[in-house]
C-alpha positions as CSV (number, residue, x, y, z in Angstrom):
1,X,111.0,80.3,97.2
2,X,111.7,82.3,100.5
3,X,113.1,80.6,103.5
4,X,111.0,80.3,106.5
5,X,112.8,82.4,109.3
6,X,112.6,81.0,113.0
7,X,110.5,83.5,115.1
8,X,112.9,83.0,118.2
9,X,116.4,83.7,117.1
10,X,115.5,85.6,113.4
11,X,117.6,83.0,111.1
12,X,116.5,80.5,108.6
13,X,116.6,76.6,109.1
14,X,119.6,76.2,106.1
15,X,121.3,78.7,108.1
16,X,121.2,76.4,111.6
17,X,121.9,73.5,109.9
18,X,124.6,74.4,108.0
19,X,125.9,77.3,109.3
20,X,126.3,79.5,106.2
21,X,123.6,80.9,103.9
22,X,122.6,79.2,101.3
23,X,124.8,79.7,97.9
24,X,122.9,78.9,94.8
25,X,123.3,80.0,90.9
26,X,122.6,83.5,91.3
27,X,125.0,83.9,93.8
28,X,127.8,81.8,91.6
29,X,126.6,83.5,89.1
30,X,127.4,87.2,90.9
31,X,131.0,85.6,92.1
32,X,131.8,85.2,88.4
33,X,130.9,88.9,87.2
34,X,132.8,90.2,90.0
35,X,136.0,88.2,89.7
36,X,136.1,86.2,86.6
37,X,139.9,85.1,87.6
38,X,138.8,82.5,90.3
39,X,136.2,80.6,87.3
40,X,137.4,79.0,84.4
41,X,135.6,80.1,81.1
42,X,133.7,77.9,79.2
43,X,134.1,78.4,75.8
44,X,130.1,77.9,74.6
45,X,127.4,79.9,73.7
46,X,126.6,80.2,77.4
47,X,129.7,82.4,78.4
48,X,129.3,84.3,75.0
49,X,125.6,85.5,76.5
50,X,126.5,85.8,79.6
51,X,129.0,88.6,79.0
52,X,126.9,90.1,77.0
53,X,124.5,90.0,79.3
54,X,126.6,91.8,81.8
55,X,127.6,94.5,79.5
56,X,124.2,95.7,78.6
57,X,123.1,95.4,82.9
58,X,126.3,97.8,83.1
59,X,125.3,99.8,80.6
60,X,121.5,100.0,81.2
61,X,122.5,101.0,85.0
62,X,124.6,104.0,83.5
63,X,121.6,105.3,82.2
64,X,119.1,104.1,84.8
65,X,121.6,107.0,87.1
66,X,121.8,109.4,84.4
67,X,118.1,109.3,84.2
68,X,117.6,109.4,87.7
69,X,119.8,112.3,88.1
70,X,117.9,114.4,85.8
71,X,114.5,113.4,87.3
72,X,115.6,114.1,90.4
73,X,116.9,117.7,89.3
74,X,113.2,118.2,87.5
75,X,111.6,117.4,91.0
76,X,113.9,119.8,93.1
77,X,113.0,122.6,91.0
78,X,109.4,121.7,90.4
79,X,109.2,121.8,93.9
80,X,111.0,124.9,94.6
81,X,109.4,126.9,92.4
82,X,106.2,126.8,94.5
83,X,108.1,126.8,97.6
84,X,108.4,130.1,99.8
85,X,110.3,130.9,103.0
86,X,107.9,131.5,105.7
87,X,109.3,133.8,108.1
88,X,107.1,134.2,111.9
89,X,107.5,137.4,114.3
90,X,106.5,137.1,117.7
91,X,103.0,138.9,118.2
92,X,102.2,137.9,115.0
93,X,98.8,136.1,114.8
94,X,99.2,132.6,112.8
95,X,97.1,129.9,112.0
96,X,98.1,126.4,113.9
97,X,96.8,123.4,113.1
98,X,96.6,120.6,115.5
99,X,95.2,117.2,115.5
100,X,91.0,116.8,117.2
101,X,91.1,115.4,120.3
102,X,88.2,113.0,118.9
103,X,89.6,109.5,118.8
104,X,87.0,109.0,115.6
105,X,88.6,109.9,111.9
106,X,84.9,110.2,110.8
107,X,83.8,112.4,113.4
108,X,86.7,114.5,113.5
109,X,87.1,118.5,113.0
């Protein structure tokens, strides 16, 4: 559930009554990824899916980048192929096309 924000000063009510943003599971959750040597590890099926868990995150965001480097590679040169350099002298006639001075968007040219 989202936190109302106040329309005055931009900050949530947990945050002006006490002063810190709220700190639920996820967020413990994220602490103990990041720095396991602050948290004690329980030693139940729980911890045993939760690393796993974190291993295959890691290991789906090394291919979500791969993947995204490629596909972004594909759309640079998909793109470039079709592109050309337009080059303009001065005296040379060239079409320019500017917006109708019509305020309508049905009526306009």
């Amino acid at each position: 559930m989202r936190e109302a924000v106040n329309e005055t000063t931009g900050v949530s009510p947990f945050t002006l009554v006490y002063g810190s943003l709220p700190h639920g599971p996820l967020a413990v959750l994220r602490e103990m990824w990041l720095d396991e040597s602050n948290f004690p590890t329980p030693k139940n099926k729980t911890a045993e899916y939760l690393t796993v868990l974190g291993e295959r995150l890691a290991t789906a965001l090394l291919f979500a980048q791969s993947h995204a480097e490629t596909t972004q590679q594909q759309y640079v040169e998909r793109y470039n192929a079709r592109s050309c350099v337009n080059s303009f002298r001065i005296g040379k006639p060239v079409l320019v096309l500017q917006k109708d001075s019509s305020a309508s968007k049905v009526f306009s040219r």
